[in-house]
C-alpha positions in Angstrom: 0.0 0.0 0.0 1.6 2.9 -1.3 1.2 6.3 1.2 -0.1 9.1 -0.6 -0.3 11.8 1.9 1.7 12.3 5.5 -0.2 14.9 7.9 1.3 16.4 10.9 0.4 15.1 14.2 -1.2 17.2 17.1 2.3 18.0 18.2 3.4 19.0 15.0 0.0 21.3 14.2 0.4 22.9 17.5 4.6 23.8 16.7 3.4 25.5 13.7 0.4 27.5 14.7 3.1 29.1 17.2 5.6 29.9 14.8 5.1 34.0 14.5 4.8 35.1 10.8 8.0 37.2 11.0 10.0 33.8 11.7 13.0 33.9 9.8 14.2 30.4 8.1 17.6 29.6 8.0 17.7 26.7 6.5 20.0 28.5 3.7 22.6 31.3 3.4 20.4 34.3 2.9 21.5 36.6 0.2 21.1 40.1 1.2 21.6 43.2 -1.1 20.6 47.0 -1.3 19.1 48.4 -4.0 17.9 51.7 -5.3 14.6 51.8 -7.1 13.5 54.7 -9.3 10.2 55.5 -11.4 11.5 53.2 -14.1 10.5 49.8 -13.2 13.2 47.8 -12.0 13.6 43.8 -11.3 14.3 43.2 -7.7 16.7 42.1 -6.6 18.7 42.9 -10.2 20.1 39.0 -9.8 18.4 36.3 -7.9 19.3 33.3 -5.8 19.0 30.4 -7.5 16.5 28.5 -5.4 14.9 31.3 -3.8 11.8 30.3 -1.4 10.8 33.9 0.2 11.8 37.3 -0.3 11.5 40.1 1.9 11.7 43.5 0.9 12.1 45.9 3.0 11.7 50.0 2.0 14.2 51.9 3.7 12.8 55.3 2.5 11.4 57.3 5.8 9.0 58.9 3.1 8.3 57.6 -0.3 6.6 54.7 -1.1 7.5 52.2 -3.9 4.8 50.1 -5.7 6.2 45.5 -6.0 4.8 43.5 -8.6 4.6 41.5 -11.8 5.6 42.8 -15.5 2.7 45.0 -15.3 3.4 47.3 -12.7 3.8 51.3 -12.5 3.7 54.2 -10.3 0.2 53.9 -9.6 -0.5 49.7 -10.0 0.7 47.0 -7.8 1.5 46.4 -3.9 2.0 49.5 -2.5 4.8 49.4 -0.2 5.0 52.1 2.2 7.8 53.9 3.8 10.0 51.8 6.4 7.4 49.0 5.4 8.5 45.3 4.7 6.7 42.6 2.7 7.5 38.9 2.5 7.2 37.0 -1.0 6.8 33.5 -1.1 8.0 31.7 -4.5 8.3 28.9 -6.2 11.9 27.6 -6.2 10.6 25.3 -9.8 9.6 28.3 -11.4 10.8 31.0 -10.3 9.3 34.8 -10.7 10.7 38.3 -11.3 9.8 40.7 -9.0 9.3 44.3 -10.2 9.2 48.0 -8.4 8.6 51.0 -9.2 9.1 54.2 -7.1 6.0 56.7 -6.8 8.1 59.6 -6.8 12.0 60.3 -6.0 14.4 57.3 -5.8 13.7 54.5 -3.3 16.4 52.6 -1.8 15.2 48.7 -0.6 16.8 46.3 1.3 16.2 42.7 -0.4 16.7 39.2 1.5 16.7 36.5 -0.4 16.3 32.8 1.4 
């Protein structure tokens, strides 16, 4: 009899309902790079790890905001990420995405960790 599925016990359940979302996994070496954005869009980071799970991008701006995305993305489309603001991308290490920003106004500088 061949197993198709293996669920977590109680024990297990219960270890990851207490992990707090802004647990970071060190499992690899986390790439870490700064990087200024501008109202051109811009992939982020401009090279990626190859096997990259999450990415978290953090603005570093104390006032402008930058806008994270797909292809389609522009000053005025797409996450909004305001100032001193962090999100946290999950991706797919088989097929990995580009990430784009785009600064709403002046230049943006971002942090970009890369796990």
């Amino acid at each position: 009899m061949s197993i198709d599925m293996i669920l977590p016990n109680a024990t297990q359940l219960q270890y990851l309902a207490n992990i707090p979302g802004d647990t970071l996994d060190m499992t690899s070496e986390p790439e870490i790079q700064t990087q200024t954005i501008t109202s051109t869009k811009a992939k982020i980071p401009s090279s990626e790890k190859a096997g990259r799970q999450v990415m978290i991008i953090k603005n570093l701006d104390e006032i402008r905001q930058i806008r994270v995305g797909g292809t389609s993305i522009t000053t005025k489309k797409g996450f909004l990420l305001e100032p001193q603001s962090s999100v946290k991308i999950l991706l797919n290490p088989e097929s990995p995405e580009d990430v784009w920003g785009v600064a709403v106004g002046a230049e943006v500088k971002v942090e970009v960790i890369e796990l």
